[in-house]
C-alpha positions as CSV (number, residue, x, y, z in Angstrom):
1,X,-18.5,-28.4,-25.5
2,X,-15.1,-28.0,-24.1
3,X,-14.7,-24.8,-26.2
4,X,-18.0,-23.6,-24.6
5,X,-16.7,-24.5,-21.0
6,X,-13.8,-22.2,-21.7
7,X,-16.1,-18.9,-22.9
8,X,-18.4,-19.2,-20.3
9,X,-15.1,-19.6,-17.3
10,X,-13.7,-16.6,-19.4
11,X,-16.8,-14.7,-19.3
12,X,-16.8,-15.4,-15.5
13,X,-12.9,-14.4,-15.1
14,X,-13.9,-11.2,-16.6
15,X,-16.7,-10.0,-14.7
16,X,-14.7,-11.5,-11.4
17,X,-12.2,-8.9,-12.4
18,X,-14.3,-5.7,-13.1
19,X,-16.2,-6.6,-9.6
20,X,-13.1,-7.6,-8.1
21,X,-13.7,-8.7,-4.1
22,X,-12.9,-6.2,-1.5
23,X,-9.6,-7.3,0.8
24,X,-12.4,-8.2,3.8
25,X,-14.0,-11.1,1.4
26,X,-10.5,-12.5,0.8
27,X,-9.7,-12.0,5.0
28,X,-13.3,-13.8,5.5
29,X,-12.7,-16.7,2.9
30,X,-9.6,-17.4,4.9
31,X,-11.2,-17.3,7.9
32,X,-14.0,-19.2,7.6
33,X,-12.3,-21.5,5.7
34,X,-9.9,-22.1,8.1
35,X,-12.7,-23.1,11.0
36,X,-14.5,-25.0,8.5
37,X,-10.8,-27.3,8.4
38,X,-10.7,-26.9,11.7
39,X,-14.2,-29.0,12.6
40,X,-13.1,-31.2,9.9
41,X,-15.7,-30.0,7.2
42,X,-14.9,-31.4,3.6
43,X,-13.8,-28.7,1.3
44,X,-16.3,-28.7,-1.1
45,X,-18.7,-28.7,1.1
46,X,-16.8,-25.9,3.2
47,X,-16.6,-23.7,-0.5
48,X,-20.5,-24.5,-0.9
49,X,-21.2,-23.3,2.5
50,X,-19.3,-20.1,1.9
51,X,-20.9,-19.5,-1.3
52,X,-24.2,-20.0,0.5
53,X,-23.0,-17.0,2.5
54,X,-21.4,-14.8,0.7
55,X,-23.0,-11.3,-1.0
56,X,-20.4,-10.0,-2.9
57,X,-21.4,-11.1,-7.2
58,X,-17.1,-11.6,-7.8
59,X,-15.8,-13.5,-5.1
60,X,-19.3,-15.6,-5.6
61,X,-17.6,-16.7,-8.9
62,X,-14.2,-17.3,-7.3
63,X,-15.6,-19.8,-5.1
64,X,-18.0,-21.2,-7.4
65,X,-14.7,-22.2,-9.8
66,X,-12.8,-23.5,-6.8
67,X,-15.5,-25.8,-6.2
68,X,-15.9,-26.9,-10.2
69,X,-11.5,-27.7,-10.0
70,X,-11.8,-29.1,-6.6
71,X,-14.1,-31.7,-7.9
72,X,-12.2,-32.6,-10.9
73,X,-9.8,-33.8,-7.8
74,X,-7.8,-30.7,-8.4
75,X,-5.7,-29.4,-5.1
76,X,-6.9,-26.3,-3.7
77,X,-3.5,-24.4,-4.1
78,X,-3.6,-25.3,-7.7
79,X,-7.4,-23.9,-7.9
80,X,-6.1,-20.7,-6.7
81,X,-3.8,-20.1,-8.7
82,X,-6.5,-19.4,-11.8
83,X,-7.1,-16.0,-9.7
84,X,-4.0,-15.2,-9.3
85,X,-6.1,-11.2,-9.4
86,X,-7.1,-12.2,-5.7
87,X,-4.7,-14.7,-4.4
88,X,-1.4,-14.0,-4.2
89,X,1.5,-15.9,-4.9
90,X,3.0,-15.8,-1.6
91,X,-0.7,-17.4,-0.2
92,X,-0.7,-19.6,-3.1
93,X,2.8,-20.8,-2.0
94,X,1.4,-21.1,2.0
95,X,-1.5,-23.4,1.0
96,X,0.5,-25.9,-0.8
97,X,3.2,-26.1,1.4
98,X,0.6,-26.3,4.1
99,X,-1.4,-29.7,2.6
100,X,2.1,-31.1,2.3
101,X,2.8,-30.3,5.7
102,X,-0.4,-31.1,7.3
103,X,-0.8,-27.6,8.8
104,X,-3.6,-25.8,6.5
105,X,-5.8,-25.0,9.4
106,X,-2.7,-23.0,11.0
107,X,-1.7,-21.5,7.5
108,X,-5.2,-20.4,6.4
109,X,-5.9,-18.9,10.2
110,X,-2.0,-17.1,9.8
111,X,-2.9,-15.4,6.3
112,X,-6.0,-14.5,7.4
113,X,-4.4,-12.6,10.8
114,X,-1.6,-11.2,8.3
115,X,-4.0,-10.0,5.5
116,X,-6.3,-7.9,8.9
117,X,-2.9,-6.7,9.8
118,X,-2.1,-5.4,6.3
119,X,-5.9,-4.1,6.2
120,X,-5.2,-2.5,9.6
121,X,-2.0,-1.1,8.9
122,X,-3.1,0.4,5.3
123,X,-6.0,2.2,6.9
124,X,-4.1,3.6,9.5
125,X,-1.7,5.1,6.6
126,X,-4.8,6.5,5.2
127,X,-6.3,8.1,8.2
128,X,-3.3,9.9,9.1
129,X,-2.8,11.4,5.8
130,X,-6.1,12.3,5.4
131,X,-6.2,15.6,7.4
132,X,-2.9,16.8,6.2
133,X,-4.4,16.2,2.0
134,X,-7.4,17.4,2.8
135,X,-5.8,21.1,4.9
136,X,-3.7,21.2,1.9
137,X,-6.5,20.8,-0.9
138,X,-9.3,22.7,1.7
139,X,-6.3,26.1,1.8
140,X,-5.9,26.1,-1.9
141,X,-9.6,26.2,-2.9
142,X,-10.3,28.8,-0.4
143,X,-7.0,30.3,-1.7
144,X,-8.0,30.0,-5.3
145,X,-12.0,31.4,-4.7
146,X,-11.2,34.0,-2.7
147,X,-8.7,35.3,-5.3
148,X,-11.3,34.5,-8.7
149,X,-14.4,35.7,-6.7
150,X,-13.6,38.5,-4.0
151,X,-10.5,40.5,-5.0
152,X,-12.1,41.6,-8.4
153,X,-14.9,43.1,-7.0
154,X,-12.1,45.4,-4.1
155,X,-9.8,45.9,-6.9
156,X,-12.4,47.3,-8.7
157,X,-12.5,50.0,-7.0
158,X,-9.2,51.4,-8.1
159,X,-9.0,53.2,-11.5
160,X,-4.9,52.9,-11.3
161,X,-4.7,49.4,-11.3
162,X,-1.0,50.4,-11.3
163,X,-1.4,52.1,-8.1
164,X,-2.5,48.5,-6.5
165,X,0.3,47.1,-3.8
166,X,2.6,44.2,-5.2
167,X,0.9,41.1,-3.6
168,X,-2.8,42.2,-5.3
169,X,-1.2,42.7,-8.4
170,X,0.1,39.0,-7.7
171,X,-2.9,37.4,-6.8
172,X,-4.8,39.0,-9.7
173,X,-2.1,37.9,-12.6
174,X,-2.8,34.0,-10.3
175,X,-6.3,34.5,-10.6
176,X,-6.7,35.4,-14.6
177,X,-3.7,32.9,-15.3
178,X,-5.9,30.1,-13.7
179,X,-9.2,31.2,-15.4
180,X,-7.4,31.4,-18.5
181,X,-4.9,28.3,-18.2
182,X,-7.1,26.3,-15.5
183,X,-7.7,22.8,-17.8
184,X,-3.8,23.2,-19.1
185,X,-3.0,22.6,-15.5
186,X,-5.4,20.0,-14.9
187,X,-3.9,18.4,-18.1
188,X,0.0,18.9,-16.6
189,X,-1.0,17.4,-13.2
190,X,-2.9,14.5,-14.9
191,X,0.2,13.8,-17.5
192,X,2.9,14.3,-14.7
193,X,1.3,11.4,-12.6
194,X,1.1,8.9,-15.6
195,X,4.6,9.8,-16.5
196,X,5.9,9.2,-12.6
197,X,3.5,6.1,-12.7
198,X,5.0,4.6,-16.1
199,X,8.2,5.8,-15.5
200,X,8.5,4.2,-11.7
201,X,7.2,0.5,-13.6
202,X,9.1,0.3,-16.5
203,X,12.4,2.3,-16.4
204,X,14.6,1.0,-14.4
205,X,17.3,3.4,-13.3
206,X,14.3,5.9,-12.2
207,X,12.9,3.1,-10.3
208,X,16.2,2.9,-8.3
209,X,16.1,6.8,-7.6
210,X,12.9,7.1,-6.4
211,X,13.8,3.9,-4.2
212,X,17.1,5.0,-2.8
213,X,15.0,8.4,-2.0
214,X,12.3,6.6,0.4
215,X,15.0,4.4,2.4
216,X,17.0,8.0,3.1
217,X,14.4,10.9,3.3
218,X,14.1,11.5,7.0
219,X,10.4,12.0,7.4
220,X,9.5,9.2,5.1
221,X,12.5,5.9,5.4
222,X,11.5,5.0,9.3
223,X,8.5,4.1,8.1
224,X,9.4,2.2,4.8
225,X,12.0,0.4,6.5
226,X,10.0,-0.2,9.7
227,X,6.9,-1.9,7.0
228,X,9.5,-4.0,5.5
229,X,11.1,-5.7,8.5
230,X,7.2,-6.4,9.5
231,X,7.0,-7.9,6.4
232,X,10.1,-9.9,6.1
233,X,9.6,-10.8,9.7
234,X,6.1,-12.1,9.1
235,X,6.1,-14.1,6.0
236,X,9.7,-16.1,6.7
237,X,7.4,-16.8,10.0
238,X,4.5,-18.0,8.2
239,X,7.0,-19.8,5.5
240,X,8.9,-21.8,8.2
241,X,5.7,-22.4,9.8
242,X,4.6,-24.5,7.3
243,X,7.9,-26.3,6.6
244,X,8.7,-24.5,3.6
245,X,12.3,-24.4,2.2
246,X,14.5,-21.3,3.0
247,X,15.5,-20.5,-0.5
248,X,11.7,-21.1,-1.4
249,X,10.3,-18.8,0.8
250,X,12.8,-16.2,0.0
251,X,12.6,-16.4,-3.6
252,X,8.2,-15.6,-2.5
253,X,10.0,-12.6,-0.5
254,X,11.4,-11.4,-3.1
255,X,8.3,-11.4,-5.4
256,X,6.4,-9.6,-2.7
257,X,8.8,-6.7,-1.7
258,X,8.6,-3.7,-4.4
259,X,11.2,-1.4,-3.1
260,X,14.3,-2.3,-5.4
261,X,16.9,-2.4,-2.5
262,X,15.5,-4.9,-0.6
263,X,14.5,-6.8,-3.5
264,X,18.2,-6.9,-4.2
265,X,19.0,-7.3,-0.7
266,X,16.6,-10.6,-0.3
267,X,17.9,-12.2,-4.1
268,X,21.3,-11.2,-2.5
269,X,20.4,-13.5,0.6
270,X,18.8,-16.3,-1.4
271,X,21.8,-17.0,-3.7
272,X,23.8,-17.2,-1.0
273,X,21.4,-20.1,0.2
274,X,22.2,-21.8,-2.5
275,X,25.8,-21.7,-2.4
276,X,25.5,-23.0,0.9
277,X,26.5,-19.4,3.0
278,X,23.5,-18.4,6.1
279,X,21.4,-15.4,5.7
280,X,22.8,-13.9,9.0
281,X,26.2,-13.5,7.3
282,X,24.2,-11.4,4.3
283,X,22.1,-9.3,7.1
284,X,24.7,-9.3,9.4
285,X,26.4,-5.9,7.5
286,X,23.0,-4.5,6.0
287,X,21.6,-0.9,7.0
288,X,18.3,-2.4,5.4
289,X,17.7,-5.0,8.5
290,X,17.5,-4.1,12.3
291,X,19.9,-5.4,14.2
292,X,17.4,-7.3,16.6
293,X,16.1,-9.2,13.5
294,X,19.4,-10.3,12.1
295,X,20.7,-11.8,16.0
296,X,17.2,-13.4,15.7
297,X,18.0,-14.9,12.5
298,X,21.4,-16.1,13.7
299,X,20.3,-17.8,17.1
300,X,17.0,-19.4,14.4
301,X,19.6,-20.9,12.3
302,X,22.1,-21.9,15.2
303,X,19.0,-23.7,16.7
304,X,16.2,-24.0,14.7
305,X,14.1,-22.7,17.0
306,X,13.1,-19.2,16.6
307,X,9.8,-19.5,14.3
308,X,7.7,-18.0,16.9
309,X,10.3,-15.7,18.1
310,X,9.9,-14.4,14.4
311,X,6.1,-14.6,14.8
312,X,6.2,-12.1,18.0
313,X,9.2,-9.7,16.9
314,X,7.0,-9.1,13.7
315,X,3.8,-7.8,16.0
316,X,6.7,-5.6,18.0
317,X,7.9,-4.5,14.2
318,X,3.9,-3.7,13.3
319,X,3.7,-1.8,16.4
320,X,6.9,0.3,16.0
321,X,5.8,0.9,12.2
322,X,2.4,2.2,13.9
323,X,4.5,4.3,16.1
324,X,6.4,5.5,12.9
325,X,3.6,6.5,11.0
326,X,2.1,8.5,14.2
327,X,5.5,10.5,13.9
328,X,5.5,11.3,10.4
329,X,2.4,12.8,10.3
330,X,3.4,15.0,13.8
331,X,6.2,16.0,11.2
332,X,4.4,16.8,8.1
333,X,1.2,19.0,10.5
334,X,3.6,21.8,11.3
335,X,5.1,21.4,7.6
336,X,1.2,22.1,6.0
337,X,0.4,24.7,8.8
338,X,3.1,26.6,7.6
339,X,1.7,26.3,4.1
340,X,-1.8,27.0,5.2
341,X,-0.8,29.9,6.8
342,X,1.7,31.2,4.1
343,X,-1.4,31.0,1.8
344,X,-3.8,32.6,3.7
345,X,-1.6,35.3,5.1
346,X,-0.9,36.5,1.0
347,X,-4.5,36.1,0.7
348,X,-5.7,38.5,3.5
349,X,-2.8,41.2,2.6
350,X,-3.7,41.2,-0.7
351,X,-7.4,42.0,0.1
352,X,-6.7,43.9,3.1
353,X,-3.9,46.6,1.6
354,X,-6.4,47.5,-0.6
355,X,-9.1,48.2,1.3
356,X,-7.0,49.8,3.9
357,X,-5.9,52.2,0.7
358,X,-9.9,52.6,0.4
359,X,-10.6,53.6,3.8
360,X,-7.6,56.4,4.0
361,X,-8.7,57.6,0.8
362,X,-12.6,58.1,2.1
């Protein structure tokens, strides 16, 4: 029976997975979850109300398995962490640090702010680089069916091909290269994207490069370095909020951050915790940290008072990063205009020399 128990909760990991709930079913569960706590609900009967409530088939089967562990007397931090696919270990962390502390009402209503901000913040990223990909992807296809569809037909017109100004006789050798070549460069693009993709996960050194080049590049390192003081700012806030220990919540840090400098930066930090030095004295000499958020850390660990003050310089981080993102794409328009207009201005010559040959002929 128990070997049955285990194919069915398999069966029901699986298809959790494939129909995987969005981030706004995660950012409800919190919520609601959190009032439920709040009005002094039980749990089970706050999961059973949820999953009264809730549409989406996956995260239906997520709460349904919290409720099965949570009666077997399981904690709820220890429940989530069977989805690790949808909870991660940073929230998994908060939770049971929180039922220690007696705070989970506080914790669940923090992650669920934190995870709207991160909602918020990603969107915003993909609204303002919508127009630029879609002006860069709009000029090429013009581009590319102006050249396949229109030129042929003026060129045409010309026994001496020969005779045909340099930029035609360009577009046309583009034109029957792509027509010729077109699924050999869908192939290249597809195979240099898996091999950036692999390459970035698994080899190390080209990890590094592609790291060091996103913390320098003008455009693009305000804005990674802005992200990452929000989110160093905002999770040691929601760590010390719920009374979790310093070389704890940095070692959950350090599982979050990706870029391989800060990651090095924060395991930096946390050894030194251990061995008894502060984490100002680490931050204190880092390009990687404002200079705001390392005094911060210093008068927090002179007084042990600054977990709100970490709580509000975050928002002012988030709001700067906003600011930050607003400016790159200001910097990349002009960049793609250029490009657009490059493009198009080839285009036009290379139809209009032509047919300006035409009409001085008639």
């Amino acid at each position: 029976m128990a070997g049955e128990d285990k194919k069915i909760w398999f069966l029901d990991k699986l298809q959790a997975t494939i129909d995987k709930p969005w981030l706004k079913n995660k950012t409800n569960f919190y919520r609601l979850f959190s009032v439920s706590q709040k009005a002094w609900l039980g749990m089970i009967d706050a999961l059973n109300a949820l999953l009264t409530s809730e549409e989406h088939k996956g995260m239906r089967i997520i709460l349904q398995d919290l409720i099965d562990q949570l009666s077997e007397w399981m904690e709820l931090g220890d429940a989530m962490e069977r989805h690790r696919d949808l909870f991660w270990q940073d929230e998994i962390e908060l939770v049971k640090a929180s039922q220690i502390a007696w705070n989970l009402v506080e914790t669940l209503n923090d992650i669920a702010d934190n995870l709207e901000q991160s909602g918020d913040l990603s969107w915003k990223i993909k609204k303002a680089m919508m127009f630029p990909i879609i002006l860069f992807f709009g000029a090429i296809w013009a581009a590319l069916y102006i050249d396949i569809s229109v030129l042929p037909n003026i060129t045409g017109l010309f026994t001496d091909q020969e005779a045909l100004p340099w930029i035609t006789k360009t577009m046309m050798h583009i034109s029957e290269w792509f027509l010729a070549n077109w699924y050999y460069l869908l192939l290249g693009i597809f195979s240099v994207i898996v091999s950036f993709v692999f390459s970035y996960r698994k080899i190390l050194p080209f990890k590094i490069f592609i790291d060091n080049l996103t913390i320098t590049m003008p455009i693009i390192s305000p804005v990674v370095k802005w992200n990452y003081q929000y989110k160093f700012a905002k999770q040691l806030s929601q760590f010390y909020a719920a009374w979790m220990n310093p070389v704890v919540s940095l070692q959950l840090i350090w599982n979050v951050f990706s870029n391989y400098q800060y990651k090095k930066k924060v395991l930096e930090i946390r050894r030194d915790l251990e061995s008894w030095f502060s984490i100002f004295e680490w931050m204190e000499w880092s390009k990687l940290f404002d200079a705001i958020l390392v005094q911060i850390i210093h008068v927090w660990e002179s007084t042990w008072t600054t977990k709100s003050v970490l709580a509000k310089i975050s928002n002012f981080y988030k709001s700067q990063l906003e600011t930050k993102i607003d400016m790159m794409v200001e910097a990349l328009e002009p960049v793609m205009m250029v490009f657009v207009a490059g493009l198009i201005w080839s285009v036009v010559l290379a139809m209009f020399l032509p047919m300006a040959e035409v009409v001085n002929q008639l």
